[in-house]
N, C-alpha and C positions, 0 to 999 in steps of 0.2 A: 504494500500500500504506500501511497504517497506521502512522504512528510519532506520539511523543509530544513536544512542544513545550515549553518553557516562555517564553511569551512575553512576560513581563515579572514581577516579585513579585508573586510569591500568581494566578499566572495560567497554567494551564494547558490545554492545546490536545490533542487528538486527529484528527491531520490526516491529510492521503495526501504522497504523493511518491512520485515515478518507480523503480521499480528499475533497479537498476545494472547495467549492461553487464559478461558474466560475459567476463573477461579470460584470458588464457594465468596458470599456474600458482594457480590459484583456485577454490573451491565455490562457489555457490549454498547459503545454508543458513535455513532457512523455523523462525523463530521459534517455539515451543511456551511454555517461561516465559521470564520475567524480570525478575529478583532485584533490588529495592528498596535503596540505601544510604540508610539514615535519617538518615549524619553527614552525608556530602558531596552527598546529588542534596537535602538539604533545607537546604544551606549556595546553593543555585542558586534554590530554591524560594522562598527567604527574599532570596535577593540579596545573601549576605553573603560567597560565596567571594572570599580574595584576589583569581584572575583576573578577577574582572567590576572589581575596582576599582584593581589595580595591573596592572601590566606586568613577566612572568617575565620577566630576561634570561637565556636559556640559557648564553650564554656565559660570564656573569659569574656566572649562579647568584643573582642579589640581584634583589629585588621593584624597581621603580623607576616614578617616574609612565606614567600611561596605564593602559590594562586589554589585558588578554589576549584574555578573550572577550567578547563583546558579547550583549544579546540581540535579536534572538531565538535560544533554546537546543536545537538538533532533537538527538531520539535519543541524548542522555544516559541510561545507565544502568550497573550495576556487573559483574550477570553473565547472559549468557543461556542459552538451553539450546534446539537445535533440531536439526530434520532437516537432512541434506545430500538436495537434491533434484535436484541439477545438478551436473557438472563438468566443468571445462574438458581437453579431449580430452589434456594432457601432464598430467592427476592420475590417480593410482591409491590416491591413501591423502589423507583416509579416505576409504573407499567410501560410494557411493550408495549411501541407506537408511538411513546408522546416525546415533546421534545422539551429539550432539559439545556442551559445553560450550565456550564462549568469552566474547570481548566485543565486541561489534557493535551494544549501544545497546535500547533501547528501539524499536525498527522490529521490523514483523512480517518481513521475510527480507533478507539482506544478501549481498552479496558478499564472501568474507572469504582473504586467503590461504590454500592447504591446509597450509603448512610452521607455520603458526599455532595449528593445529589438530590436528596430529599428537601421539599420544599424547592424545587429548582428548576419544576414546571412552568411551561407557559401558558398561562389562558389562551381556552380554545380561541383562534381566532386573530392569535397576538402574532404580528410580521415578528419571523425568528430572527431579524436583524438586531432586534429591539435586544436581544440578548448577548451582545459584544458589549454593552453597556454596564454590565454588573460591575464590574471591576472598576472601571476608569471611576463611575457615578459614583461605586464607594470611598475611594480613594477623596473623589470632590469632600463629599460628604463628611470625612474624616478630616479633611483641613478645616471643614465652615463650624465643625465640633472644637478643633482646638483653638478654632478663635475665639470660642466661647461666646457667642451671639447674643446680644440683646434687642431688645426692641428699638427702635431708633437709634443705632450704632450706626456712625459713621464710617466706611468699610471701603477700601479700595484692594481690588483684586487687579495682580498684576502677572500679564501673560494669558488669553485670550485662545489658546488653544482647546483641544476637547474639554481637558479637565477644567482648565480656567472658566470656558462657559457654565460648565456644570456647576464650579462655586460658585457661579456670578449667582445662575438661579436659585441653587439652594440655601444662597446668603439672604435672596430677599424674601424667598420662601419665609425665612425665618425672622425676617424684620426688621433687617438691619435697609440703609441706605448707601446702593453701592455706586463708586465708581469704576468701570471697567477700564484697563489700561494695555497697550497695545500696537504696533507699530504698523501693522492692517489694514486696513480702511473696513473691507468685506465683516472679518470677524468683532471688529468695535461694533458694524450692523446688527450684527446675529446677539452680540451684547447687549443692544438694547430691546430686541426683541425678547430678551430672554431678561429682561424688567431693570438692568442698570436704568437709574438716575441720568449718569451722563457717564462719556467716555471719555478717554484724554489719547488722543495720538505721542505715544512717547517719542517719536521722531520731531515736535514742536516747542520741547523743552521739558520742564522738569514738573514732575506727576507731585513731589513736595510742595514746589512752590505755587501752584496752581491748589490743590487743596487750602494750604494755609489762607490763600483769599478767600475762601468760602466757608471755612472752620478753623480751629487752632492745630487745623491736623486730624489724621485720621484716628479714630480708636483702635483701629485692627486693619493691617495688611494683609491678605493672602498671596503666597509670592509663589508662584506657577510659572517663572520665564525658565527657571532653572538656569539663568545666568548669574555670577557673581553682581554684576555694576547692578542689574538688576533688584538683586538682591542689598546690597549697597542701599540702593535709592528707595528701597520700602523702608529700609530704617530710615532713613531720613524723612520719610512722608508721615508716622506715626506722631504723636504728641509725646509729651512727658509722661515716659511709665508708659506709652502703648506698646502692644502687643505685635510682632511681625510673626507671621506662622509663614515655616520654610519649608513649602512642600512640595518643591521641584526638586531634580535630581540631579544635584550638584556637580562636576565633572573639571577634575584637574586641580591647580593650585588657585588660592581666591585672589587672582589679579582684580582688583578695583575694590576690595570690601575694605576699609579702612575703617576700622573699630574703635580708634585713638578718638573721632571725630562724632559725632549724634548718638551712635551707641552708647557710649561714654558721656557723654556731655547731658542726654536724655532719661538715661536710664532707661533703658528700651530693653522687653522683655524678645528674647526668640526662642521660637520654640518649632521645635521638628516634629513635622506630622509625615507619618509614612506608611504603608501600607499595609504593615507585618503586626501593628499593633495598632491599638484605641489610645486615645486622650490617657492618660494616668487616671485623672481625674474621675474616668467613666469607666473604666476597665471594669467595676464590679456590675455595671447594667447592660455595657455594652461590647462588641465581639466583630469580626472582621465580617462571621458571615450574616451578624445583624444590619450592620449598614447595606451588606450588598442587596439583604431582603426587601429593606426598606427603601432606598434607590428604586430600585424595581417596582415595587408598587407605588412609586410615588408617578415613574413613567407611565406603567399599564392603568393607572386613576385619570390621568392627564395633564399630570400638574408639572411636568418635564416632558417638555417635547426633544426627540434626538433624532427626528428622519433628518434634520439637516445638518446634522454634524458630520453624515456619510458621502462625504465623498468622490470615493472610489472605492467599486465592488470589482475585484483583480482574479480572474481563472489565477488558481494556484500553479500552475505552468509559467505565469507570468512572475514570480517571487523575483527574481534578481531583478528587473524591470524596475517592480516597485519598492526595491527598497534605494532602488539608486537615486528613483525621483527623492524619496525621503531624506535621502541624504544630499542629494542637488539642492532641491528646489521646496525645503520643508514649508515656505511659505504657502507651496500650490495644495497641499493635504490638511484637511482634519482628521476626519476616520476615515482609515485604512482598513478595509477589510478582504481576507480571501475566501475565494468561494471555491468548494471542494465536488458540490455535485454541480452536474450537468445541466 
């Protein structure tokens, strides 16, 4: 069966591989899409993720010599969306037939636990694209949680891509007043559709100084460019003691973050939001696969529209293609996604 490779930088494969032997407590589940990260499968694309160049220790939690993964890279991906076609004779849920959201990679059908997958149906009737979104939406969702949201908070989200749209909405979902930030034109649009306040072209000048005339500064950044300067200029757009939540993915040394200067001078809280865990704060209510549930049904209610965050829908034949656009031309993409059947 088909899965996708990255076998070295800037090199990608569309190969076969054996299917898995369908185990006690387990589906068979036959790939339909699957959902494109632009930060992190193009941090593998490029060569630059930590794992390929240090060594996680779990136990200690700290980066240290060695690498993690190596390449070659099979069946990295962020979310997929397929039928259950098989099951092992002690599953009853979910049933043969329906289609299930999870993560099982870039291969056309996987063996996946069924206790994985529970609660991970889609209403009858739901476009199965709508389900490359679990992830990225939690992820949103996880940052606009550690900004800790109030009701009339002043909020600037910066970086305007999938996930930055998603915070934008589920920032105002929650109450605050956002400004979306961006260098764009297209996606500051779909920002305000998706209920910014106002937007600010970061190509026009500085997203601080422009707030400060209309408030004393933001309460809470969300910073989604995952560029340092970026990152830089969200501390500097918060107020005294506001909050910058750093939830893009950081890459190489922090040329332009200058910490001596508004950090320092502000008392500015930052705080890492990332996918592998919840807020501290919420950890005893909340869980990686609760936001994804709740994402989801906040799309499938209608209160998160995401047909236009797609696209390009890509035959999986096309993989090296599209990751080279991603890496040319990441202005021309939002969601990326591959399509596995016919």
């Amino acid at each position: 069966m088909r899965v996708i490779t990255f076998e070295e930088p800037g090199h990608v494969r569309v190969g076969l591989e054996s299917p898995a032997e369908l185990v006690p407590g387990s589906v068979r589940v036959r790939t339909i899409y699957s959902g494109v990260s632009a930060g992190t499968e193009l941090t593998a694309y490029r060569g630059t993720n930590p794992y390929l160049n240090r060594r996680w220790d779990t136990e200690r939690r700290l980066f240290v010599d060695g690498h993690t993964h190596a390449y070659p890279l099979s069946g990295w991906g962020y979310q997929e969306v397929g039928e259950v076609v098989e099951a092992a004779p002690d599953v009853a849920d979910p049933p043969i037939g329906s289609l299930v959201w999870g993560i099982w990679g870039h291969r056309a059908e996987a063996v996946v636990p069924a206790e994985k997958l529970v609660g991970h149906v889609l209403p009858t009737g739901a476009d199965p694209l709508t389900g490359v979104f679990a992830r990225v939406g939690a992820i949103a969702l996880n940052a606009v949680h550690a900004a800790d949201v109030h009701l009339g908070d002043q909020i600037a989200v910066f970086g305007q891509g999938v996930i930055g749209l998603l915070a934008t909405r589920l920032a105002v979902l929650s109450g605050a007043r956002v400004v979306a930030a961006d260098a764009i034109p297209d996606r500051l649009e779909l920002a305000r559709k998706y209920g910014a306040a106002e937007t600010f072209d970061v190509e026009d000048g500085s997203v601080a100084e422009f707030m400060r005339k209309r408030v004393d500064g933001a309460d809470t950044v969300i910073e989604l460019s995952g560029s340092h300067l970026g990152l830089h200029e969200a501390i500097r757009t918060v107020r005294k003691g506001g909050r910058v939540v750093a939830a893009g993915f950081y890459q190489g040394d922090g040329i332009g973050l200058r910490l001596g200067e508004e950090f320092h001078h502000n008392q500015v809280q930052l705080v890492s939001s990332q996918i592998g865990g919840v807020a501290s704060w919420l950890a005893h209510r909340w869980d990686v696969e609760r936001l994804q549930r709740t994402f989801m049904e906040l799309v499938h209610r209608g209160e998160v529209e995401v047909d236009e965050l797609i696209t390009h829908v890509v035959p999986v034949e096309r993989a090296a293609e599209a990751f080279d656009l991603l890496d040319k031309n990441p202005s021309e993409v939002l969601q990326l996604v591959f399509r596995f059947e016919e």
